[in-house]
Rosetta silent file (secondary structure, phi, psi, omega in degrees, C-alpha in Angstrom):
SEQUENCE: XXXXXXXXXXXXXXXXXXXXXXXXXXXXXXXXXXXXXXXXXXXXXXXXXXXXXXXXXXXXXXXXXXXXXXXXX
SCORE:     score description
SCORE:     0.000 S_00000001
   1 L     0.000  158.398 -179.949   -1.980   -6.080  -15.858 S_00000001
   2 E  -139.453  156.079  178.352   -4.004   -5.436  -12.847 S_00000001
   3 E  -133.957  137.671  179.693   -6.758   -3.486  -11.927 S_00000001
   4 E  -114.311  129.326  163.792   -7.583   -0.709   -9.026 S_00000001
   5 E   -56.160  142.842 -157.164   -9.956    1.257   -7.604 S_00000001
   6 E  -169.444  146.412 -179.730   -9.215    4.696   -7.633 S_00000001
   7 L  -147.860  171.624  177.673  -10.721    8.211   -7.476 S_00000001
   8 L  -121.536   -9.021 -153.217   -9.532   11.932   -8.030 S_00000001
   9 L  -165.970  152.113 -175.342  -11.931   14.235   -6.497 S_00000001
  10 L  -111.937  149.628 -176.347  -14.125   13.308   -3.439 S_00000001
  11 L   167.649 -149.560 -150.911  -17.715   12.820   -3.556 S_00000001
  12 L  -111.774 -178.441 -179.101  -20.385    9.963   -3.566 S_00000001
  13 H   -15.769  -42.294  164.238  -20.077    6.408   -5.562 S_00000001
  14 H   -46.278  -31.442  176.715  -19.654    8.120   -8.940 S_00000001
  15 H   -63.560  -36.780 -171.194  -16.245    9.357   -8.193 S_00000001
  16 L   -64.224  124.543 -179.907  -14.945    5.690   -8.625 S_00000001
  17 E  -143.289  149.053 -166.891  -12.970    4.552  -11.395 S_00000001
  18 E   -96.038  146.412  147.439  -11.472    0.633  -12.294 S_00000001
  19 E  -128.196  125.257  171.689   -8.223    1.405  -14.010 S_00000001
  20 E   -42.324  139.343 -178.530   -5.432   -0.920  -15.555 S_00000001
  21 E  -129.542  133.564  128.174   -1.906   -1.025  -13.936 S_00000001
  22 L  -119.778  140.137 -156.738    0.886   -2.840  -14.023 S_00000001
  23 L   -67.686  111.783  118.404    2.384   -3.278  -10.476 S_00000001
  24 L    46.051  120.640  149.878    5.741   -2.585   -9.839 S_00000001
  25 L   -95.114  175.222 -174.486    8.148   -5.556   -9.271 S_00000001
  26 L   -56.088  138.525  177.796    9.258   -6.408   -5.635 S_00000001
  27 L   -82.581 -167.247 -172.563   12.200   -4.677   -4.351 S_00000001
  28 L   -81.567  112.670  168.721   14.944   -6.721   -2.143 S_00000001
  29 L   107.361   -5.923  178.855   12.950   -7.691    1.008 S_00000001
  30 L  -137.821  168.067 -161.726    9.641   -7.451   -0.096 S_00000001
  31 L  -127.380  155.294  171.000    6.924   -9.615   -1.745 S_00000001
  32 E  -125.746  175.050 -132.611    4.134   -8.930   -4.085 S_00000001
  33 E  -148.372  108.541  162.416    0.064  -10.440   -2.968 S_00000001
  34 E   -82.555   84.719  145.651   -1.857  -11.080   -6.079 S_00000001
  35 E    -2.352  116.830 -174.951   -5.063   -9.698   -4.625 S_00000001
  36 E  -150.841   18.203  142.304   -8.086  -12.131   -4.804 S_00000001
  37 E  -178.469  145.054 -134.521  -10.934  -10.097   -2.704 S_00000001
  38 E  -124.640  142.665  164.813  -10.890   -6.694   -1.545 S_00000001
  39 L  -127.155  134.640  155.193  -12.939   -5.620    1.810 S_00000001
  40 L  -117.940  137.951  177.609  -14.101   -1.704    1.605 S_00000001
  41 L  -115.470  158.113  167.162  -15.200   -0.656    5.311 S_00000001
  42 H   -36.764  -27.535  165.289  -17.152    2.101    6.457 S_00000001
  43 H   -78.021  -13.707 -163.322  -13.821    4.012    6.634 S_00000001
  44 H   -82.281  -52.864  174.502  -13.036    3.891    3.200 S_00000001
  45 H   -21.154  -45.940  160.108  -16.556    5.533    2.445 S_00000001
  46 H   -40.056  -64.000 -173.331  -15.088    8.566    4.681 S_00000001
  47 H   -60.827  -54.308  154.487  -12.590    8.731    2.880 S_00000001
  48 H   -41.679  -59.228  175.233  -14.403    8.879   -0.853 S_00000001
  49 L   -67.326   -4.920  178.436  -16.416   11.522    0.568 S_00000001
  50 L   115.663  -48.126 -178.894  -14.166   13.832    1.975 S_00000001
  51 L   -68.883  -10.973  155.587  -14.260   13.552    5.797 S_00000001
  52 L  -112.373  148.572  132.612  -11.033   11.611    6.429 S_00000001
  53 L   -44.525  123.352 -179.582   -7.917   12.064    4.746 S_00000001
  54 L   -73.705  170.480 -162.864   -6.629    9.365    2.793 S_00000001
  55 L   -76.356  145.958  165.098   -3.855    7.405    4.070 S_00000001
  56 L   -48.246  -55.898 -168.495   -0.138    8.841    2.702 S_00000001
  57 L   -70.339   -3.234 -173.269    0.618    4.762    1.712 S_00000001
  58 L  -155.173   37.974 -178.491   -2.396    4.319   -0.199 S_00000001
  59 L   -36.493  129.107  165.831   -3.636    7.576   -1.316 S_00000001
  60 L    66.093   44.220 -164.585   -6.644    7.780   -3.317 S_00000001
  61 L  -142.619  174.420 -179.123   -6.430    3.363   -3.856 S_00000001
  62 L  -145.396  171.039  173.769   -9.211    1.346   -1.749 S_00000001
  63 L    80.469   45.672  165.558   -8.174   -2.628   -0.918 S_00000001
  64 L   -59.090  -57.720 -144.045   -6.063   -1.993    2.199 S_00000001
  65 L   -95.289  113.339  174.117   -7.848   -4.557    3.958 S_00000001
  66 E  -141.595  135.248  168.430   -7.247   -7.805    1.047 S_00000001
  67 E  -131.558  171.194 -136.173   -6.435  -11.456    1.020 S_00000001
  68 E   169.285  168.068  177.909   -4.640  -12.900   -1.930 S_00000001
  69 E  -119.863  170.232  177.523   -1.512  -14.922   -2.296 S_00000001
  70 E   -77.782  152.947  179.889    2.199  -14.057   -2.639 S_00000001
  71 E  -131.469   12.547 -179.110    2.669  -13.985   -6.549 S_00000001
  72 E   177.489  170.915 -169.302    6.618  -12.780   -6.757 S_00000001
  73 L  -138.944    0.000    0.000    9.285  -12.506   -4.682 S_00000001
């Protein structure tokens, strides 16, 4: 299991919910990053609140920016 940040509705800190996953394995050609710290920037904030659109690859998820090791293959 894993866990993500995640929201449904835009608005201020409150919106934010941790939820359990478990991630997908890798398809042919790709790797998967066991996540081991997260950066949220000033854009992601935008983004909670409404004034950017979130990105199509990582809709409504925060921890674009992460570093972490490969953990599958």
């Amino acid at each position: 299991m894993a866990t993500r940040i995640e929201f449904s509705k835009h608005g201020g800190p409150e919106v934010l919910n941790a939820s359990k996953f478990t991630p997908n394995a890798p398809a042919e050609n790709e790797v998967q990053v066991e996540n081991k710290a997260i950066g949220i920037n000033y854009i992601d904030t935008y983004i909670r609140s409404g004034l950017y659109p979130p990105p199509s690859i990582a809709k409504a998820v925060f921890g674009t920016e992460a570093a972490g090791h490969k953990s599958a293959r």
